[in-house]
N, C-alpha and C positions, 0 to 999 in steps of 0.2 A: 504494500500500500504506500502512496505517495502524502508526500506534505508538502503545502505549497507554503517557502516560508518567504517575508517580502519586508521589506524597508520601505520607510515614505519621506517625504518632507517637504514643505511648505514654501514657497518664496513669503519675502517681507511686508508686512501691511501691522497695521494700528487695529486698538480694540476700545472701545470703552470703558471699560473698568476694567484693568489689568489685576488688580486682587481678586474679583468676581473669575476674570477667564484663569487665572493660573490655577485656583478651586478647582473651577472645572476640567480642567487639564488634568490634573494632580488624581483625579478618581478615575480618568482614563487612561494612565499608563503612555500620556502623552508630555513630553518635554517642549518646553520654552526656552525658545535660545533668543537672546536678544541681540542686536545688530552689532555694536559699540554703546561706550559709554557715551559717544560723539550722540549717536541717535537713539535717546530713550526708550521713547515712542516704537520706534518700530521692533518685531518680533519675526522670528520663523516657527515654524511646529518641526518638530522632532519626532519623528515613531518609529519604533525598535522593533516593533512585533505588524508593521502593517497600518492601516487607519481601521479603527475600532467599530464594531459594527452592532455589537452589544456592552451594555454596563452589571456589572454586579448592583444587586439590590442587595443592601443591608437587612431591611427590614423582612425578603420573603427569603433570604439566604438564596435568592436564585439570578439567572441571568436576565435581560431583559433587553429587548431591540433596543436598536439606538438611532436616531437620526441626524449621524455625527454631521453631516452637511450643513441641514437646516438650524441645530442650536448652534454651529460654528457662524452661521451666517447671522445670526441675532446677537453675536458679540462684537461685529464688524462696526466701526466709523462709516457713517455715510460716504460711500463713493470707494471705500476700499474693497479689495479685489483680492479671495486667498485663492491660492491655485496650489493643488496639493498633486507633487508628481509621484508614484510609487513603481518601484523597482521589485521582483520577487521569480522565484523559481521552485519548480518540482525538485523536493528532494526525495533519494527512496534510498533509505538507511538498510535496506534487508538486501540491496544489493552489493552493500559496501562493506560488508564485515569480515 
């Protein structure tokens, strides 16, 4: 059986409440990298594991969809633009042992 494992990342844009999006990052298993000290404001996303498609619920101990897009798009600056590219490959571990 195969695993498809993938990296992603962001280009730079602004958010509105950067304590609010890093929260929310922070329970996604997604990193915030930010430009320079020169540029505050601006931000990339970071993903180790892929762009998230489900979150953990605390409350039911289970998983739950996610609509990483659309809540990423309600932390945007008006007129900012995230463009998320992702890189990823089949791997198959029972062929390589």
């Amino acid at each position: 059986m195969a695993n498809y494992e993938a990296t992603a990342r962001s280009n730079y844009f602004s958010v509105k409440d950067m304590p609010a999006f890093t929260a929310w990052c922070s329970t996604l298993n997604v990193e915030v990298s930010p430009v320079s000290a020169r540029n505050p404001g601006l931000i990339a996303l970071l993903f180790a594991e892929g762009v998230p498609s489900s979150s953990y619920n605390e409350d039911t101990q289970d998983l739950e969809d996610l609509d990483f897009y659309g809540d990423l798009a309600s932390h945007l600056i008006a007129g900012q633009v995230a463009v998320i590219r992702d890189s990823g490959h089949l791997a198959f571990p029972a062929l390589f042992k």
